[in-house]
C-alpha positions in Angstrom: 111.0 89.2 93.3 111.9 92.0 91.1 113.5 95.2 93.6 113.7 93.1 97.0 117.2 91.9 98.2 117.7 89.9 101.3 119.1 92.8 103.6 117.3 92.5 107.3 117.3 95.8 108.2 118.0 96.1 112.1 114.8 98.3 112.8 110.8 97.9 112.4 110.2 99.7 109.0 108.8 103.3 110.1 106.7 105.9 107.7 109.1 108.9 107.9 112.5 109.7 107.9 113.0 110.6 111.6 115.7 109.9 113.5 115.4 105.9 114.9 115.7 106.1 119.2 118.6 103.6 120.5 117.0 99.9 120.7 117.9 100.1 124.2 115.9 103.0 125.1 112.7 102.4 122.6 110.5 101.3 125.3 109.2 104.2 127.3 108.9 107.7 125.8 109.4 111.1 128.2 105.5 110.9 128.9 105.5 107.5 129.7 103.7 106.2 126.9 104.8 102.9 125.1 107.4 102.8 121.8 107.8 100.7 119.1 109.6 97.6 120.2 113.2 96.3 119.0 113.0 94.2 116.3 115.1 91.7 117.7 113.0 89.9 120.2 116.4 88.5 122.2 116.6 91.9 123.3 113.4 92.4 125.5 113.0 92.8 128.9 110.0 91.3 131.0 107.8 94.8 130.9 108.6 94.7 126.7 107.7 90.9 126.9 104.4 92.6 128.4 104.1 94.9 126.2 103.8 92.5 123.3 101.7 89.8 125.1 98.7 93.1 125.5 99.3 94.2 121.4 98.3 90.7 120.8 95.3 90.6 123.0 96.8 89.0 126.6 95.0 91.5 129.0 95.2 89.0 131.6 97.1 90.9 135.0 97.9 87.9 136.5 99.7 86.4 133.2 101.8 89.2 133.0 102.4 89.9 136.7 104.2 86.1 136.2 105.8 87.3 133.4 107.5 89.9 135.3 108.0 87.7 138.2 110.1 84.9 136.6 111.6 87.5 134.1 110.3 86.2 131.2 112.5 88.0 128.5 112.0 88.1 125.2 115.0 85.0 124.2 112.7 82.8 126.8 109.5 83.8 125.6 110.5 82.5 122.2 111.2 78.9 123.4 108.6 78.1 125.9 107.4 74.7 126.0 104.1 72.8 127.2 105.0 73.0 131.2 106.0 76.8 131.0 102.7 77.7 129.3 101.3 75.6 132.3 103.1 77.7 135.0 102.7 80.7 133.5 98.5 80.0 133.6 98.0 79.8 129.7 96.5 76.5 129.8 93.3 77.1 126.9 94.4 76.1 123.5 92.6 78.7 122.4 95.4 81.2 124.3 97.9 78.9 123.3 97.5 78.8 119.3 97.1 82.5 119.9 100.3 83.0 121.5 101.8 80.7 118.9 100.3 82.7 115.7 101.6 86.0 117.7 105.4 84.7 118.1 105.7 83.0 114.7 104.5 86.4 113.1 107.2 88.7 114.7 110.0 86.0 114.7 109.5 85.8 111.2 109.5 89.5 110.4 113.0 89.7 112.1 114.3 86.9 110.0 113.1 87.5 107.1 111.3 91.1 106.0 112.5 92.3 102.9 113.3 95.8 101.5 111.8 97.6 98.0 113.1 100.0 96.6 109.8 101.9 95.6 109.7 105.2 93.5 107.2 106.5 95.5 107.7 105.9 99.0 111.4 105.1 98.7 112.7 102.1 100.3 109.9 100.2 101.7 110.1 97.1 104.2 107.4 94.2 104.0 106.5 91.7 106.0 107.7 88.4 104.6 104.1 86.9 104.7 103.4 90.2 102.1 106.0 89.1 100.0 104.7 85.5 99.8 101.5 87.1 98.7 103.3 89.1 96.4 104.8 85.7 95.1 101.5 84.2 94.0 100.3 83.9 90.3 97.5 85.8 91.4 99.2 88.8 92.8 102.2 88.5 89.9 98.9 89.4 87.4 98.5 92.7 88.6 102.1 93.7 87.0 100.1 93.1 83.1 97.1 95.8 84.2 97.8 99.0 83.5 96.7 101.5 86.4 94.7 103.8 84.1 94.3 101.8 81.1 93.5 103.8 77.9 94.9 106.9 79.6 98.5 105.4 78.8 97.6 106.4 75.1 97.2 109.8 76.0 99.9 110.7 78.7 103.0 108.7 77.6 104.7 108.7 81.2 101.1 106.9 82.7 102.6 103.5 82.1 102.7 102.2 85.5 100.3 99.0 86.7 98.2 97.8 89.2 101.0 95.8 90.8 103.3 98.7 92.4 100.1 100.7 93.4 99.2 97.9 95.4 103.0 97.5 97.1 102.5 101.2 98.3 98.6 100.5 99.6 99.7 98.0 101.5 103.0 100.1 102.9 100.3 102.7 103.2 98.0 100.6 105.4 100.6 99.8 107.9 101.8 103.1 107.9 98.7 104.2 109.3 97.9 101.2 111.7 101.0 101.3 113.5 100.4 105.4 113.7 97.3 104.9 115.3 98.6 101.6 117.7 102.1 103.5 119.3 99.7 106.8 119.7 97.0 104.8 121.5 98.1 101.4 122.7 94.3 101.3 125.1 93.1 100.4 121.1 95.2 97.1 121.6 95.9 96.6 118.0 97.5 93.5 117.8 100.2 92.5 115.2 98.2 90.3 113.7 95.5 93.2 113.2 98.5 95.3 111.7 99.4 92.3 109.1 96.0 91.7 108.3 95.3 95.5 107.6 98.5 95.2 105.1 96.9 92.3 103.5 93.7 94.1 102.8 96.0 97.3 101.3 98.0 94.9 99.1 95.2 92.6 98.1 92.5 95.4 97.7 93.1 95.5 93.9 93.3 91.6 92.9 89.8 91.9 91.5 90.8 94.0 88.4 90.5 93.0 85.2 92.5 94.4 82.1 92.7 98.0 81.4 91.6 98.5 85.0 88.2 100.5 85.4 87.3 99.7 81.8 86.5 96.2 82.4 85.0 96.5 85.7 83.3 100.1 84.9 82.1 99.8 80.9 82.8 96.1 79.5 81.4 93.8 82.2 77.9 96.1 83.4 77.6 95.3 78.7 78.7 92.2 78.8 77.5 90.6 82.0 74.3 93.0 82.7 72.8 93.0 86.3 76.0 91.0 87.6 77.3 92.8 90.6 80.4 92.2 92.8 80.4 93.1 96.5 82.1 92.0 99.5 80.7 92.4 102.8 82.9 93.7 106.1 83.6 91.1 108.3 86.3 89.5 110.8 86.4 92.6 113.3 84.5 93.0 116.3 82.7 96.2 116.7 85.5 97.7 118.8 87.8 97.7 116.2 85.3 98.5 113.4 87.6 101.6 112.6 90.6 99.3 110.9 88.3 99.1 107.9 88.1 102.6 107.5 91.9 102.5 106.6 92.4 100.4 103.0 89.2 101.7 101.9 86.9 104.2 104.0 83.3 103.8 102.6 82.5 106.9 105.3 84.3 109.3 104.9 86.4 108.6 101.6 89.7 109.5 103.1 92.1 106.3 103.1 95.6 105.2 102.5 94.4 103.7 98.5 93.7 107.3 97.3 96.8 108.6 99.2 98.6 105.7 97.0 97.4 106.8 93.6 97.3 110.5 94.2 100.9 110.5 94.7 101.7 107.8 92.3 99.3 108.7 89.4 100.6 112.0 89.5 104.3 111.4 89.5 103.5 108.7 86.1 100.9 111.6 85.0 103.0 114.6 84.9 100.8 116.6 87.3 101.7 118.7 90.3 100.5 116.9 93.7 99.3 118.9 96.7 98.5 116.7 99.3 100.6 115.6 101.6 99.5 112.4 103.3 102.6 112.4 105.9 100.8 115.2 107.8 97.3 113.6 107.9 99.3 110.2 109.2 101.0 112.7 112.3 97.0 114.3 113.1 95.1 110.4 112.5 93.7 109.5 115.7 90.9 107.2 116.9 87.8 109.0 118.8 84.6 107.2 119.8 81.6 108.5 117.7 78.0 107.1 118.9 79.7 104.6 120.9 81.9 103.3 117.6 85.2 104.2 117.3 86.7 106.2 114.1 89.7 107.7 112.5 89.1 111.1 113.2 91.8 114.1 112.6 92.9 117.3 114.1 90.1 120.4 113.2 93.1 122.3 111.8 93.2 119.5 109.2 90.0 120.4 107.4 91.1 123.0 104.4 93.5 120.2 104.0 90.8 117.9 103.6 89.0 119.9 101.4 92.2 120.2 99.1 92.6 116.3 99.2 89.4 115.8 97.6 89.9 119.0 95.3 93.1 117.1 94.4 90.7 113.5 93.4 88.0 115.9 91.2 91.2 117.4 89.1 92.6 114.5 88.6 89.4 112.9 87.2 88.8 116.2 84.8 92.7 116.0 83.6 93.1 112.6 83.0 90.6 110.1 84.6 88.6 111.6 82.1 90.1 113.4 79.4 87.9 113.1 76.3 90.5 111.0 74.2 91.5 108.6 76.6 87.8 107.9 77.4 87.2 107.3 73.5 90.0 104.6 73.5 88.5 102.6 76.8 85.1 103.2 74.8 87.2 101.5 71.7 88.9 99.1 74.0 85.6 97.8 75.2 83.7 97.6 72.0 86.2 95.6 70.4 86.1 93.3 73.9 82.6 93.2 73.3 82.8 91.5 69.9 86.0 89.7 70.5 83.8 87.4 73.9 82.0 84.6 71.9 85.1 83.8 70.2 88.1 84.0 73.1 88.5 81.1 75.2 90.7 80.6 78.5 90.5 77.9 80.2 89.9 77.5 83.9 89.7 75.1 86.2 89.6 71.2 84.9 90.0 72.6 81.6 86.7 74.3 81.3 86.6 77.3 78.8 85.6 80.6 79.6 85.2 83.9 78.1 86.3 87.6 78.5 83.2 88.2 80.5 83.1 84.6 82.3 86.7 84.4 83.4 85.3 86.5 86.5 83.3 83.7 87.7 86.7 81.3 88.1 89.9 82.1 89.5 92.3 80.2 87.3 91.0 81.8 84.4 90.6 85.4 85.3 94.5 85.0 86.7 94.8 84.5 82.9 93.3 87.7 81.8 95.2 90.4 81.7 95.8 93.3 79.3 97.5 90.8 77.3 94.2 90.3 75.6 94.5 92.7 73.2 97.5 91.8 72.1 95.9 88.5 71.3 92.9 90.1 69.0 95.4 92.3 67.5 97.9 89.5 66.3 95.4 87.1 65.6 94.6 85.7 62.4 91.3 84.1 63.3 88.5 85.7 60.9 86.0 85.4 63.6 87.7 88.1 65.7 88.2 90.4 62.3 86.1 93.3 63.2 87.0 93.4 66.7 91.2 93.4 65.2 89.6 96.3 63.1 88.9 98.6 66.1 92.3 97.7 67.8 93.8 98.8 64.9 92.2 102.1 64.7 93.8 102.5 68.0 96.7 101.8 67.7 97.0 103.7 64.0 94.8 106.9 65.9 92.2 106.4 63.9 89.7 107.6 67.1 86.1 107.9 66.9 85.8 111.8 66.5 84.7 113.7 69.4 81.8 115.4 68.8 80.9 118.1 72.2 80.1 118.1 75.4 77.3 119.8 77.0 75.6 119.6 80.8 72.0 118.9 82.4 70.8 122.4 82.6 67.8 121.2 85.4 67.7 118.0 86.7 70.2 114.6 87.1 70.5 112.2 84.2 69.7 108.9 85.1 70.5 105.8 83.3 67.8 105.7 81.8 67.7 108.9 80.2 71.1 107.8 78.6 69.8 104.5 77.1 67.3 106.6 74.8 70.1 109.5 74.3 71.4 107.9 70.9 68.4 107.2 69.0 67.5 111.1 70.6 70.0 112.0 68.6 69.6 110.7 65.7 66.4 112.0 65.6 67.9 115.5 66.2 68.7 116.4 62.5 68.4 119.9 61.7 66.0 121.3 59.2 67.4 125.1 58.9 71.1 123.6 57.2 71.5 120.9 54.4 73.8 118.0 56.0 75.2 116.1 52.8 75.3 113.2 55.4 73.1 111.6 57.2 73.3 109.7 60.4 71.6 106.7 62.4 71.9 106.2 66.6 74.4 103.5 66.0 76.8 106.2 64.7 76.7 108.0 68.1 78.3 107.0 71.1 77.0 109.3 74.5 79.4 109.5 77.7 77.4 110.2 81.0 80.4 111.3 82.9 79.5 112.0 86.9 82.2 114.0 88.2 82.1 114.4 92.1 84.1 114.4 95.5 83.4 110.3 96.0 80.0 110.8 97.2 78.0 111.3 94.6 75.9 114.6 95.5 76.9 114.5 99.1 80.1 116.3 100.8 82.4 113.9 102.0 83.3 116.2 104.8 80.4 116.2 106.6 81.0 112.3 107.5 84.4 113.1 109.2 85.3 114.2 112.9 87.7 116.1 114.3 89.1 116.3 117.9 91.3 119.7 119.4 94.2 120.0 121.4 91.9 120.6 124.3 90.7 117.5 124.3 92.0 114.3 121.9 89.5 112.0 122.8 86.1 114.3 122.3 84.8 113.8 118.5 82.5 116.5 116.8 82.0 118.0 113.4 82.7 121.0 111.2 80.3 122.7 109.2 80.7 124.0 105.5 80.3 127.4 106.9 82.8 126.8 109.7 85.5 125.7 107.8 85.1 128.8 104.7 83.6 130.6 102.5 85.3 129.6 99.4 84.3 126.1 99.0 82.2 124.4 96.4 78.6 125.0 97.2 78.0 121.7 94.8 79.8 118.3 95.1 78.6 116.6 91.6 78.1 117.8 88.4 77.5 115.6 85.2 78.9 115.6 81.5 77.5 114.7 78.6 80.1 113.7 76.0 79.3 112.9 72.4 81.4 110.9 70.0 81.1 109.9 65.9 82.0 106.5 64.9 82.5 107.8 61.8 85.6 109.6 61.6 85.1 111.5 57.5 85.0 115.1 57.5 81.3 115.3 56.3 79.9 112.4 59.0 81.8 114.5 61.7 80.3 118.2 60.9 76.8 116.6 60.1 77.5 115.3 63.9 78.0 118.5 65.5 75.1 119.7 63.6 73.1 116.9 65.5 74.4 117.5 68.3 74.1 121.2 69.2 70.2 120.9 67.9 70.1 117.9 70.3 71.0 120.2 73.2 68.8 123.2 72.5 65.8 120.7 72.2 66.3 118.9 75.5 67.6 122.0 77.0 71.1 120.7 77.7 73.8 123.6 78.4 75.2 125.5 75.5 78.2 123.6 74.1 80.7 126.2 74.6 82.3 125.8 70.7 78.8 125.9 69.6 78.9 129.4 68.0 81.7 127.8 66.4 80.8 124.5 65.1 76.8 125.1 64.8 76.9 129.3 64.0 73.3 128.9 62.0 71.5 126.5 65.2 72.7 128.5 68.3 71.0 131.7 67.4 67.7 129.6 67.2 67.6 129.4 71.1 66.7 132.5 72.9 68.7 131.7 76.1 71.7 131.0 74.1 72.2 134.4 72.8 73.9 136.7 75.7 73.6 140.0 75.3 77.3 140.9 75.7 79.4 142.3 72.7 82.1 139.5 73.6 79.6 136.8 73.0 78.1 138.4 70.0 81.3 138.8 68.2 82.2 135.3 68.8 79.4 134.5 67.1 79.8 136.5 63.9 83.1 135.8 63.3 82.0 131.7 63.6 79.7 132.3 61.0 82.0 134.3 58.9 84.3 131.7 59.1 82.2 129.4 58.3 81.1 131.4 55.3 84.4 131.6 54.0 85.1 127.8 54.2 82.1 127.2 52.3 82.9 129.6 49.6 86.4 128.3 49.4 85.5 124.5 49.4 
């Protein structure tokens, strides 16, 4: 695998970059509590043999009472046969293949782990089940999906794909777990919950299909309407219901997959990042919350919080959802759209499937990959002509033609509203200006946009406790008010974006036109280059025209200009 060499470093891999204790003192801390064991496993003593029998579930007193008794050490533990499982009272095969599993998993991350050199996170250590995962077809996919697909064709650097976001999730995710398991070893997270939590950060993404969010998020809800894809929590008992809250926290929102892209999508993106994970990874801690247990965090923490999710709503109004790169997933997907009936990959036994099929079998969607527009682009086959046509717009930036963007001045827009918003518009044609062009609803293209902190209307804060110094184990909640005065008093708003399919100078300002008269009639916000690009509709709408000189002048100097292009054209 590209970036991993066969180095075995001495050590367990470890989230920062303090100094490692001596392998021969990295059992007890000053306080007493347990340390991260040696790697090696021919190095324990008895009470470390101990300690890893309870990680991986052996609670038993008596069990480990022999263990200390016949000085079990870590070497012996490691070649025990069927009579010393016998003596030592491990007689179930249930304890037995448990033991097993437990053994074979550390032995083999001494052996064999493997280091990646990761631009990110620096050099990164994975278990070697990880890299056989890695290894896979499946998993080698992700390295052909671009992490923000059509936003590459607006910030040059955004390049990066789905497959080295998911390296640092699952770094990430263990990270965190083992955080949480040397700070409180009374949660008796096991190794195999810490591998399995790794496997959930490096798998989380496998379900993408090209250009990312565009397939999952525009092409398939077209293509493949009422078709939804859920997966339900399961394999946990309730006691440690509070690992899932660490690939990909449905509660609370804070988890190691936005800590993964914050940094990495910013580094690719060109924009300045101001959360620091490392710091929420020193406060994490687990507190029991209406007798479940959760990731809570120090109350200090909160304005960091806040910042964190600050962080997520800028990065969606920079570049998640800049205006041009939104057009060219809109593009991508309409050309998708006409490309399906005619694109075939086959699956398994050599059945054929299409873009918007290839979800429903595995061999095929391990085919599809952004590689499919290449395909319609290079392809001579007439029956994929006008979807070429629109990949060749792109790539020649020949855009649809942005038209405005305007807000819900009262109440939420609902999907439904949004299905009638083109023929709305197209119905919208002025009668106080002659357009030398006029225009139908398939000319339009309207972008509900819902910008939020992850929770739709809701503040994600409110589902997250905090503990004190005082007392690390007692959970409770902040308030809005509590934490300051200077934080958003809303957590969604909505954008309305328009677009022209036709790109000519006269379809685009007989578009605006539409557009701004559109707004005043269903009493949208004021599109703030209205004065300029509609001078003889704003006037026409009383709560449009601010009294201020500012305003006013703005507004006479559009129309002048407007005047004067007229009488020069």
């Amino acid at each position: 695998m590209q970036g991993a060499n066969s180095e075995q470093p001495p050590k367990r891999p470890r989230c920062d970059s303090s100094p490692r204790t001596p392998q021969n003192t990295r059992f007890k801390t000053a306080e007493g509590s347990p340390d991260p064991l040696p790697s090696d496993h021919k190095t324990w003593n008895p009470e470390q043999v101990c300690l890893f029998l309870k990680r991986n579930g052996f609670e038993d007193s008596a069990l480990l009472d022999r263990i200390r008794e016949k000085e079990i050490t870590g070497s012996l533990l490691f070649n025990l046969d069927e009579s010393h499982l016998d003596n030592l009272g491990i007689r179930s095969l249930g304890e037995r293949k448990k033991l097993l599993n437990s053994m074979q998993l550390s032995q083999i991350h001494v052996d064999t782990v493997k280091v990646i050199n990761d631009p990110i996170h620096g050099h990164i250590e994975l278990h070697p089940l990880l890299i056989r995962i890695i290894d896979t077809p499946q998993f080698q996919r992700l390295r052909y999906i671009k992490q923000l697909g059509g936003t590459y064709y607006v910030f040059p650097g955004a390049s990066h794909n789905r497959f080295e976001h998911s390296l640092g999730v699952g770094y990430l995710a263990g990270c965190l777990v083992r955080e949480l398991s040397e700070k409180q070893p009374e949660l008796q997270i096991s190794e195999r919950d810490m591998l399995c939590v790794q496997i959930a950060g490096l798998c989380h993404d496998l379900g993408h299909g090209p250009f990312s969010h565009m397939f999952d998020g525009r092409f398939i809800p077209l293509a493949r309407q009422g078709v939804k894809w859920k997966w339900p929590y399961k394999g946990r008992p309730k006691e440690k219901s509070f690992l899932y809250e660490i690939v990909a926290n449905k509660r609370s929102g804070i988890d190691v997959d936005k800590w993964d892209y914050f940094a990495r999508d910013c580094h690719h993106l060109g924009i300045q990042n101001s959360f620091d994970y490392k710091r929420f990874l020193k406060f994490a801690r687990v507190c029991e919350v209406d007798n479940s247990k959760h990731i809570c965090t120090r109350e200090q923490e909160i304005g960091n919080l806040y910042d964190m999710f600050h962080v997520r709503t800028s990065l969606h109004r920079r570049a998640y959802q800049h205006k041009v790169g939104n057009i060219i997933d809109t593009m991508i997907t309409d050309a998708f759209l006409k490309a399906d009936p005619y694109i075939e990959i086959t699956g398994t036994e050599g059945k054929k499937y299409h873009i918007s099929t290839a979800i429903d079998d595995m061999e095929a969607f391990t085919k599809l990959t952004d590689n499919i527009f290449l395909e319609i682009l290079h392809s001579a086959d007439p029956k994929l002509a006008a979807a070429r046509e629109i990949l060749e717009k792109i790539e020649r930036r020949n855009l649809y033609k942005y038209v405005g963007q305007t807000q819900p001045a009262k109440r939420r827009i609902t999907k439904e509203d949004s299905e009638k918003f083109r023929e709305e518009l197209a119905k919208a044609k002025p009668d106080v200006i002659t357009l030398e062009v006029e225009l139908q609803a398939e000319d339009f293209i309207v972008d509900v946009i819902n910008m939020d902190y992850g929770m739709e209307d809701k503040n994600p804060i409110d589902n997250v406790h905090f503990y004190c110094k005082a007392d690390l184990n007692q959970a409770f909640k902040i308030s809005q008010k509590q934490a300051s005065q200077l934080l958003p008093k809303q957590f969604k708003e909505q954008l309305i974006r328009v677009y022209c399919k036709k790109t000519d100078k006269k379809s685009v300002h007989a578009a605006q036109q539409y557009f701004v008269h559109w707004c005043a009639k269903k009493d949208f916000t004021k599109p703030q280059d209205g004065d300029v690009i509609a001078p003889l509709i704003t006037p026409l709408k009383k709560e449009w025209n601010c009294p201020n000189s500012a305003e006013s002048s703005a507004s006479t100097h559009a129309r002048r200009t407007l005047d004067f292009a007229d009488a020069s054209g």
